[in-house]
N, C-alpha and C positions, 0 to 999 in steps of 0.2 A: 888805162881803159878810157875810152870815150866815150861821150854822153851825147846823144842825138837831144834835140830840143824837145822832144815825146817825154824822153827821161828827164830832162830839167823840169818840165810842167809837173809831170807827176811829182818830183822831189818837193817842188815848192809849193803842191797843192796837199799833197798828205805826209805830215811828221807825225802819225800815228800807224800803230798799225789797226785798231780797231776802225777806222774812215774805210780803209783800202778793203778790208773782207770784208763790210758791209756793201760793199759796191760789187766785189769781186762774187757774192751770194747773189744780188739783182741780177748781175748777166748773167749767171751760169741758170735760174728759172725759167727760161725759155724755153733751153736746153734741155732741162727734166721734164719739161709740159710738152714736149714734142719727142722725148724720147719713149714712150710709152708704148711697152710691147704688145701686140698684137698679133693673134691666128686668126689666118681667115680658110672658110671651112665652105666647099660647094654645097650644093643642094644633094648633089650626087654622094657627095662623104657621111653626109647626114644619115639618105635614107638609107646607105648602104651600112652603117655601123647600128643603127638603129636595127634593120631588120638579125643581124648576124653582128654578135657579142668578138665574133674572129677578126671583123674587121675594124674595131677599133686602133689598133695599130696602125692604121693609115692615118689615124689624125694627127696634125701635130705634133708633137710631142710636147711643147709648151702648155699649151693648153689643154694636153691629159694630165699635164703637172699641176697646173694652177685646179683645175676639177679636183682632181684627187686630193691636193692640200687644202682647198675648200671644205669639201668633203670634212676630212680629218676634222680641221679645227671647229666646225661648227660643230660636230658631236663630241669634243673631249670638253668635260664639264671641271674645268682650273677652279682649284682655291686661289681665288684673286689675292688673295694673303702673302702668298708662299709664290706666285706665280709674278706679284710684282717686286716681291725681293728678290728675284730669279733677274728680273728685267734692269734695276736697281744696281745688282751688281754687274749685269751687261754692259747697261752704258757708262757706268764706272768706267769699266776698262778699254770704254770706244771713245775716251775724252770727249762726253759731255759735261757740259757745265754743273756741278754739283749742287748746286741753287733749283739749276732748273729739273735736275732728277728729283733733288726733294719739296719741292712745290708739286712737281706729278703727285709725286706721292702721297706728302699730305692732302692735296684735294681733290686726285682723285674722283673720287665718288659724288664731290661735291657739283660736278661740272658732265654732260656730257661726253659721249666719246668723239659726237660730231664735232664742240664744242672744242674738244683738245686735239682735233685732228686737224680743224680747219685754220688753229690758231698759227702764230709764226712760230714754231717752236721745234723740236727735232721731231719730235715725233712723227709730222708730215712727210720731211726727206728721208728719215731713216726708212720707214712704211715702205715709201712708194721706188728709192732703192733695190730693199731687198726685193719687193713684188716683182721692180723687173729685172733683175738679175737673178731671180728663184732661189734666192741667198735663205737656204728652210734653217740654217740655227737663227737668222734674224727671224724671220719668220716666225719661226717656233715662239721663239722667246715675247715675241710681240700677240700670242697667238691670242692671249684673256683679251687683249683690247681688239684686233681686227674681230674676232667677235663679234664683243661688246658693238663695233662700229653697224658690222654688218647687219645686224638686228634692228638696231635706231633705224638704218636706214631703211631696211626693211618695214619696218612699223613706222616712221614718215611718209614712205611710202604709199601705203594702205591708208593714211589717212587724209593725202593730200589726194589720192585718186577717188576719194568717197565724196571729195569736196568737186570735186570735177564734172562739169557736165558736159562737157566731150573730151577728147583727147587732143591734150597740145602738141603741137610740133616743136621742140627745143633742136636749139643748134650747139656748137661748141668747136671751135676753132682748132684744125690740130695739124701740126706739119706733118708730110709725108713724103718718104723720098718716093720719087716718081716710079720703082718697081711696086712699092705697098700698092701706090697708088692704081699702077694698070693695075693687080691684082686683085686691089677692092672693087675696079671696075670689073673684071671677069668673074666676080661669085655675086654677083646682083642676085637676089632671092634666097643666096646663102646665109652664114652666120659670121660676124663680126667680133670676136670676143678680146676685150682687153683683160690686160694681167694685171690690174691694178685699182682703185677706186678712182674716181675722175672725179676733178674737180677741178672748176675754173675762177 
C-alpha cells in the first residue's frame, strides 16, 4: 500500500483516535446546518387546502408529516419518569456515551431544554437527525423533551416579543442547492416551513 504525503501528514499529526473525530464532528456541521429539510407551500396551496379539507393532499407530504407529529407530541402528556428511561435505554443501544446518558438524566430537570439542546451534546444531532429524516421511533422517543423544547421556546418567545417595540428583522445563513432555491424564489408570499428547530 502506498501512502500519498495527505496520509503521512495525517499519520504524524493524529496518533489518537479521539483528535481525528473531534475534527471529523467540525466538518461534518456545516453539513447538518445546511442539510435542513424544508416544504415550500404557494399561496395558491394554502388558500386552496384552507378553503376544502380534500385538498390537503396536495401539500407536501413532509410537511403534513412534520404538522401531524407536531400535532401528536404537543398533546400526548409523558410521564417524564418512565418517558426518559424509554429514552435512556435508546440511546444505550445507539452507543452513546453512558456518562453522558446519565448526566441527562440525573440533571435533567435541573437545566433547561433549551439549555440541553443548545449544548455540544447528542441530544442536538440526534434531534435534528431524526427531524430531518422523519425518523418517528427517534422522534417518539425524544418526544417529552421536543416538547419540553418547543414550549421554552414558545414562552421565550412571548416574552421577548413583550419586550419589543417593533419588529426585528433576523437573518440566518443557510445553503441551498440552487433548485430549493429558484423554488423559494417562485412561492414569494407563500410558506417556508422547516422540519426541524433552527439554530445557529
Amino acid at each position: 500500500m502506498t501512502f500519498t504525503k495527505k496520509h503521512v501528514d495525517i499519520l504524524n499529526k493524529y496518533h489518537q483516535i479521539q483528535p481525528i473525530c473531534m475534527q471529523l464532528t467540525k466538518a461534518t456541521q456545516p453539513c447538518d446546518h445546511d442539510a435542513i429539510p424544508m416544504s415550500f407551500i404557494t399561496e395558491q396551496e394554502i388558500s386552496e387546502a384552507s378553503a376544502n379539507e380534500q385538498n390537503l393532499d396536495r401539500l407536501p407530504p413532509s410537511y403534513m408529516y412534520s404538522v401531524i407529529f407536531k400535532d401528536i407530541i404537543l398533546e400526548i402528556d409523558d410521564d417524564d419518569e418512565k418517558s426518559m428511561n424509554t429514552l435512556v435505554n435508546f440511546c444505550g443501544q445507539h452507543k452513546i456515551h453512558e456518562k453522558d446518558i446519565d448526566e441527562f438524566k440525573r440533571k435533567y430537570h435541573e437545566k433547561s431544554a433549551v439549555w440541553w439542546y443548545t449544548r455540544e451534546f447528542f441530544l442536538y444531532d440526534m434531534i435534528n437527525r431524526a427531524l430531518r429524516m422523519l425518523d418517528m421511533e427517534v422522534m417518539t422517543k425524544f418526544g417529552f423533551f421536543i416538547r419540553r423544547l418547543h414550549i421554552e421556546l414558545k414562552q421565550l418567545h412571548q416574552e421577548q416579543l413583550a419586550d419589543l417595540q417593533k419588529v426585528s428583522t433576523v437573518y440566518r445563513g443557510q445553503g441551498l442547492r440552487q433548485q430549493d432555491f429558484r423554488h423559494l424564489v417562485d412561492i414569494k408570499g407563500g410558506l417556508l416551513s422547516f422540519n426541524n428547530f433552527l439554530s445557529t
